[in-house]
C-alpha positions as CSV (number, residue, x, y, z in Angstrom):
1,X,-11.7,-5.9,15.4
2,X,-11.7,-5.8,11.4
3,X,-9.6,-2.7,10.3
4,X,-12.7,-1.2,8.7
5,X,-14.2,-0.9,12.1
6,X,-11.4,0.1,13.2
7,X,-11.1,3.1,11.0
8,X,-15.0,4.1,11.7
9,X,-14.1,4.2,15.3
10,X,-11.3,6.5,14.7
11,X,-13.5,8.9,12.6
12,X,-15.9,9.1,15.9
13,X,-13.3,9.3,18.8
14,X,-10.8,12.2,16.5
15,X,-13.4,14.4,16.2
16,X,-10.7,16.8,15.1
17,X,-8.7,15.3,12.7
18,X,-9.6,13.4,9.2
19,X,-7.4,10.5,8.3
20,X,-3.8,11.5,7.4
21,X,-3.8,10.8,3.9
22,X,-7.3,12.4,3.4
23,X,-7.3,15.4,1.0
24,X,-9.8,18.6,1.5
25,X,-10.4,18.7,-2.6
26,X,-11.2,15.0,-2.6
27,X,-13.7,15.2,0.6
28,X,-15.3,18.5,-1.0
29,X,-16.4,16.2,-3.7
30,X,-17.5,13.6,-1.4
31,X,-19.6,16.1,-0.3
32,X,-21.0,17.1,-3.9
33,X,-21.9,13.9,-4.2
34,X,-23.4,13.0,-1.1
35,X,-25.6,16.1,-1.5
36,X,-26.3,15.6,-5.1
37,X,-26.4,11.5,-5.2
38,X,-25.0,11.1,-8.8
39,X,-21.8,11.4,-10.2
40,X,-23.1,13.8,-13.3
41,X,-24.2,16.3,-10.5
42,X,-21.6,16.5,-8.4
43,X,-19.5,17.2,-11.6
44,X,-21.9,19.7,-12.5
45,X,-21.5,21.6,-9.2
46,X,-17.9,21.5,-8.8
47,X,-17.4,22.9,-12.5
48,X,-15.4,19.6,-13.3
49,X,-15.5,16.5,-15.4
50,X,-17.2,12.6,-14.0
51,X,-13.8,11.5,-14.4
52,X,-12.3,14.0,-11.9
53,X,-15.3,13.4,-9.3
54,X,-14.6,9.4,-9.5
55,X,-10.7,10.2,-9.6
56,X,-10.8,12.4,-6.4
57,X,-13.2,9.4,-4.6
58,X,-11.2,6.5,-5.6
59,X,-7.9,7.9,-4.2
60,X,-10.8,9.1,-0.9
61,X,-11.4,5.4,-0.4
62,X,-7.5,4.9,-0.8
63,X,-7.2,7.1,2.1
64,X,-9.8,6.4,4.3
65,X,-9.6,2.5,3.7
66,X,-13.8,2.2,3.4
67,X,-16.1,2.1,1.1
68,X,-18.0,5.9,0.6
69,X,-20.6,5.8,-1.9
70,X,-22.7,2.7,-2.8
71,X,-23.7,2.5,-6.5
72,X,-26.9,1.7,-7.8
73,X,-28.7,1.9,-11.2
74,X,-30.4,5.5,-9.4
75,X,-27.1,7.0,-8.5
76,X,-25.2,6.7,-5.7
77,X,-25.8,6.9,-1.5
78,X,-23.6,7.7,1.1
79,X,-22.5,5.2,3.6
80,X,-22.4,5.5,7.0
81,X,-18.5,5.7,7.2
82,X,-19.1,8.8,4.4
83,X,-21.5,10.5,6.8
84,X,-19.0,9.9,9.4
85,X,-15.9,11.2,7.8
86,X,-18.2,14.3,6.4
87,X,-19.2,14.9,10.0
88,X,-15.7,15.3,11.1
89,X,-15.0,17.6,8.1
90,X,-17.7,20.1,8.6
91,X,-15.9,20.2,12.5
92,X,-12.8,21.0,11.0
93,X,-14.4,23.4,9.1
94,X,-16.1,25.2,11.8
95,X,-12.7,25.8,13.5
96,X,-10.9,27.2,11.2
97,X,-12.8,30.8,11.2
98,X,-9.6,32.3,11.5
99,X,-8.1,30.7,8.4
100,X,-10.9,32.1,5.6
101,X,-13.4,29.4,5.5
102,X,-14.4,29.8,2.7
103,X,-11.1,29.4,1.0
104,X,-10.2,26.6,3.1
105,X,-11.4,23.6,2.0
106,X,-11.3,23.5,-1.4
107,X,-7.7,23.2,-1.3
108,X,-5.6,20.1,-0.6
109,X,-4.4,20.8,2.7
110,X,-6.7,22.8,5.4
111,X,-4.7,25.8,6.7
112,X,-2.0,25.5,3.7
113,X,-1.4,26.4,0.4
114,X,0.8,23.9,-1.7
115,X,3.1,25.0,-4.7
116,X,4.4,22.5,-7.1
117,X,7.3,23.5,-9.1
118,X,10.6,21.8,-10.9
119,X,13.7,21.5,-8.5
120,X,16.0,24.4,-9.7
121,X,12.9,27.3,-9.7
122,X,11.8,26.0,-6.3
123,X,15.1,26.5,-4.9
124,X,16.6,29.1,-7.0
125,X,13.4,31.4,-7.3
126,X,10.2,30.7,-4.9
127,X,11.9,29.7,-1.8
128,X,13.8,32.6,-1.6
129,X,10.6,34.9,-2.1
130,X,8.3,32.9,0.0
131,X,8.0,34.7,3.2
132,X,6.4,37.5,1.3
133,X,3.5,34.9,0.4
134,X,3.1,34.3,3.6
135,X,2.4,37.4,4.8
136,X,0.0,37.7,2.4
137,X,-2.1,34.9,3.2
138,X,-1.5,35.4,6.9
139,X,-1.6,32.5,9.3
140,X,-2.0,30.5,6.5
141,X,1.1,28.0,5.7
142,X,2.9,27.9,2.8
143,X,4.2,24.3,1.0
144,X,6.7,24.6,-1.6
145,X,7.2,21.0,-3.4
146,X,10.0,20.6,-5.5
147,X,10.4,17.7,-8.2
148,X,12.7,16.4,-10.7
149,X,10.4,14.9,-12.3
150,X,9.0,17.7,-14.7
151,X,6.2,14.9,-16.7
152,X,4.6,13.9,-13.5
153,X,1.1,15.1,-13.5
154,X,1.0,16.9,-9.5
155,X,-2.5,18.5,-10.9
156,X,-4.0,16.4,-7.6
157,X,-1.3,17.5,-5.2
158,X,-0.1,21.0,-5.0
159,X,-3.4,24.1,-5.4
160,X,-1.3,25.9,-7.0
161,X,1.8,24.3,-10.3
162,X,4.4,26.2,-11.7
163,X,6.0,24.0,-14.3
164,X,7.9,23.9,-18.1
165,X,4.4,22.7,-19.9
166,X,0.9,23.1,-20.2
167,X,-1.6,21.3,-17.7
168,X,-3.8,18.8,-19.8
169,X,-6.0,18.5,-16.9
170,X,-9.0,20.1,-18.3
171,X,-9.9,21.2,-14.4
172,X,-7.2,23.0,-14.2
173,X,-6.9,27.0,-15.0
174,X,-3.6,27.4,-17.1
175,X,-1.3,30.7,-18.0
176,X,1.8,31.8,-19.4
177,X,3.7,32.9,-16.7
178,X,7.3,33.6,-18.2
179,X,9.7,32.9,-20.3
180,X,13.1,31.3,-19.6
181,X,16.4,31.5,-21.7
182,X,18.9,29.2,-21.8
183,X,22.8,30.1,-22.6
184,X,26.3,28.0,-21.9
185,X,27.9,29.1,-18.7
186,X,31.4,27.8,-17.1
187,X,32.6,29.3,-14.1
188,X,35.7,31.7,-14.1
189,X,38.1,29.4,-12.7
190,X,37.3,26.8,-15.4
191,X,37.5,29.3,-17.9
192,X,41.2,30.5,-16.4
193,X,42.5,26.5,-16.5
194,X,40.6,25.4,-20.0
195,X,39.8,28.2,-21.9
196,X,36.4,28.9,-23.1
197,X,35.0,27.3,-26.2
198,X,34.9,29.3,-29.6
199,X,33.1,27.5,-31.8
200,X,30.4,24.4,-31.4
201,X,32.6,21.5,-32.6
202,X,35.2,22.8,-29.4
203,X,32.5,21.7,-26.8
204,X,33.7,18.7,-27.3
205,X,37.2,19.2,-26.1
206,X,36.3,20.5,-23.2
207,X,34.2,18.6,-20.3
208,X,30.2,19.3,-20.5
209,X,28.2,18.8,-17.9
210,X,24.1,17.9,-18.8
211,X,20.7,17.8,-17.0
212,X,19.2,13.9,-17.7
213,X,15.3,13.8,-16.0
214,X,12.3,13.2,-16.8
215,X,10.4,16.0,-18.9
216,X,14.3,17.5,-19.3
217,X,15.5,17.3,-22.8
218,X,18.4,14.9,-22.4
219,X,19.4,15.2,-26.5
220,X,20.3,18.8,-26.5
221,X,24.1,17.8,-26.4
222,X,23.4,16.6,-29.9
223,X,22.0,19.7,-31.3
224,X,25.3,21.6,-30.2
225,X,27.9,18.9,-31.2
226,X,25.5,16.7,-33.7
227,X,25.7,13.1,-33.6
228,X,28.5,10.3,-33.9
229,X,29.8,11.9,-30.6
230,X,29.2,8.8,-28.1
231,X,32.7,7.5,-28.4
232,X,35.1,10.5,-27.8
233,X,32.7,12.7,-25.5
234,X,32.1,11.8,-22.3
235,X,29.7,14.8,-20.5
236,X,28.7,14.2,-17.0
237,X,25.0,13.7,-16.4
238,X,23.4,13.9,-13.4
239,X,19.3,14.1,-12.6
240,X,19.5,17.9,-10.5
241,X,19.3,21.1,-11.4
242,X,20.9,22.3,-8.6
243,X,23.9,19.7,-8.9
244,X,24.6,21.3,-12.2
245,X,24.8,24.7,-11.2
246,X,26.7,23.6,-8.2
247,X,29.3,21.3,-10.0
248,X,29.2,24.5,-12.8
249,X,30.0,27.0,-10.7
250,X,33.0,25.0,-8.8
251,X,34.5,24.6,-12.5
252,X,33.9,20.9,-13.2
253,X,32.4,21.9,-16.7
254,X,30.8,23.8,-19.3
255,X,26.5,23.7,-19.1
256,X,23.4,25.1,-20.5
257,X,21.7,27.2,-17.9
258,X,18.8,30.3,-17.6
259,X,20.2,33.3,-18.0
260,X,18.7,34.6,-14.7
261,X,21.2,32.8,-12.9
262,X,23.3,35.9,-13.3
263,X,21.2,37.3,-10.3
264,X,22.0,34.7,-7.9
265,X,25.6,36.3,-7.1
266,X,27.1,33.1,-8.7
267,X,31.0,33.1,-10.3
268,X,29.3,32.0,-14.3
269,X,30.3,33.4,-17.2
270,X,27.9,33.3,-20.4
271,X,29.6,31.7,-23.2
272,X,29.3,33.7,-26.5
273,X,28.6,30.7,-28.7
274,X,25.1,30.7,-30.8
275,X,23.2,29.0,-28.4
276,X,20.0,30.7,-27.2
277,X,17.2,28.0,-26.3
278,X,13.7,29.2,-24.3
279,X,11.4,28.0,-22.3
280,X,7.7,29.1,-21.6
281,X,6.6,28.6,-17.8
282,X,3.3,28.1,-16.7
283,X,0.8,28.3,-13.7
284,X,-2.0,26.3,-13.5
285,X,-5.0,25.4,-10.8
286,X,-7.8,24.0,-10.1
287,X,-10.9,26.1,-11.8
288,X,-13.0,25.5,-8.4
289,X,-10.8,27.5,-6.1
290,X,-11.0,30.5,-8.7
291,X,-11.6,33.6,-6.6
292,X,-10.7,32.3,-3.4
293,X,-8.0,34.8,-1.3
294,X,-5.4,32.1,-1.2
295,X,-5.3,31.4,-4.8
296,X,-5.6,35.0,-6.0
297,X,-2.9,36.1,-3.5
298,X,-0.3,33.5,-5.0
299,X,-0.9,33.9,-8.6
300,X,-0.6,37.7,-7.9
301,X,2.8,37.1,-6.1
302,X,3.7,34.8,-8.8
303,X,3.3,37.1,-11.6
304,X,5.2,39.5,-9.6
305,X,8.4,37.8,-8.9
306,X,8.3,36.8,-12.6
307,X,7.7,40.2,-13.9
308,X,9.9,40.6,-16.9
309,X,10.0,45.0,-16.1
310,X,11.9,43.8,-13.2
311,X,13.6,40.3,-13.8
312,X,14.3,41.1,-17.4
313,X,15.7,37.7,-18.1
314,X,11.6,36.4,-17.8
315,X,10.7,38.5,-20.5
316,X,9.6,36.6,-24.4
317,X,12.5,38.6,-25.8
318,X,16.2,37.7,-25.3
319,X,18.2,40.0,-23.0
320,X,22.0,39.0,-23.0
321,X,23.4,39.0,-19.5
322,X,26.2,41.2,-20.6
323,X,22.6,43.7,-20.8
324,X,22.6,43.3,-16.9
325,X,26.2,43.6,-16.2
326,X,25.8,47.2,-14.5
327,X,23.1,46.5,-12.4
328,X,23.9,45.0,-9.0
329,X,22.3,41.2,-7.4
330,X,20.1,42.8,-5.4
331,X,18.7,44.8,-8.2
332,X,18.8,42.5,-10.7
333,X,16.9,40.4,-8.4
334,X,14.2,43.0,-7.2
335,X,15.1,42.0,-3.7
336,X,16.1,44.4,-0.9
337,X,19.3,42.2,0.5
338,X,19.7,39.6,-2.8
339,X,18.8,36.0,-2.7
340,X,21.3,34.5,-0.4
């Protein structure tokens, strides 16, 4: 049997299930289009642009392994592997009364809401905080996707992006959602063997530890020490956030970190040297799931547990940590028991 048949039998006899790879955004359009029968109209109804519709039905086909749509000089028709797969998605659909129907399929996932954000946030900042999105979107799960790779457009696979620049997917709704301020931090034990640096040209006497990833700024070390430095200073590099703050905080070095890592309990010291560096973060989504209980709930929760009143290191000004030095982790943190 040829795999295509193969694949339309599969549709027929999993009556609850699409094929793994299949995404609930991408069959939502499939739908549009089947319903509207041209690529213009389908765009029209979704509130997005031609390119999206054919994007979201090319990387369809990917997953489904059959042709959807054929074209013609009138528009476009649904085959009968289309009808098939749209038959098992309305099925889904029906079941999932319990789950906001509604607000289900226009997300990636049925049942889940994803979150895209850089390594060192996801960790440091949502993970910790998740439970209470959870309970918000009740039996709804939660996905929280981490990446070091801060360029990589995720636009088509998290509902919901948290990231260090602007989405140029004009789909997508995009905010402001904080600021974040960088400083140089060594741990106290470092700080006891080496001493702490006093002026910019000492950096380079002492070992300096740097962030080197895509969409990470990998030539700050030559706006503290300037250039001509290659030979004599070694810093080590490495492509994680969170093996920074780890090799940081276990005194292998000197780093530039945010400044709200003074509320993860961590043994860092600021280092007062004229280095202040910020950062705007951003939300985005997708402007067809506007409105839905899902996305409304996380951007809510979002703008919460980045809510400069309360995490005052999130704010557009500058707050030194030595600002923050009375206040407990837990407070500082806006959590009832702290992060950890």
């Amino acid at each position: 049997m040829e795999i295509a048949e193969r694949r339309v039998q599969a549709l027929n006899t999993r009556p609850d299930a699409l094929p793994a790879d299949a995404r609930w955004d991408d069959v939502r359009v499939a739908q549009s289009l089947s319903d509207a029968g041209s690529f213009r109209q389908a765009a029209d109804l979704l509130g997005i642009t031609v390119n999206t519709v054919r994007a979201r039905l090319d990387r369809l086909e990917a997953a489904v392994g059959l042709r959807l749509f054929r074209r013609s000089p009138k528009g476009v028709t649904a085959t009968a592997a289309c009808l098939d797969l749209l038959t098992v998605a309305r099925r889904i659909r029906d079941g999932l009364d319990t789950l906001d129907i509604e607000a289900a399929p226009p997300l990636v996932s049925p049942g889940e809401l994803r979150i895209g954000a850089s390594e060192a946030i996801g960790v440091l900042w949502l993970a910790p905080r998740l439970g209470r999105l959870q309970d918000r979107l009740e039996s709804r799960s939660v996905h929280l996707s981490c990446s070091y790779d801060l360029q990589r457009d995720r636009s088509f696979e998290v509902d919901v992006e948290v990231a260090f620049k602007r989405s140029d997917n004009p789909d997508r709704i995009c905010a402001r959602l904080a600021t974040v301020h960088f400083m140089l931090f060594a741990s106290r034990s470092y700080i006891a063997r080496h001493g702490a640096p006093r002026t910019l040209a000492e950096i380079t006497r002492h070992r300096f530890i740097e962030q080197v990833a895509p969409g990470v700024n990998s030539h700050i070390i030559d706006f503290l020490v300037g250039t001509g430095h290659e030979e004599s200073f070694k810093p080590l590099r490495m492509n994680s956030g969170m093996a920074l703050l780890t090799a940081t905080e276990r005194g292998e070095g000197i780093a530039l970190m945010p400044t709200y890592v003074v509320a993860l309990d961590r043994d860092l010291v600021p280092i007062e040297l004229p280095v202040q560096l910020r950062f705007d973060i951003f939300l985005s989504y997708a402007g067809d799931v506007k409105g839905t209980k899902p996305i409304v709930e996380t951007v809510r929760w979002l703008r919460e547990i980045f809510d400069p009143a309360d995490q005052p290191w999130f704010g557009e000004q500058f707050v030194h940590p030595e600002a923050m030095a009375g206040l407990t982790a837990p407070e500082l943190a806006g959590l009832d028991g702290g992060i950890r």
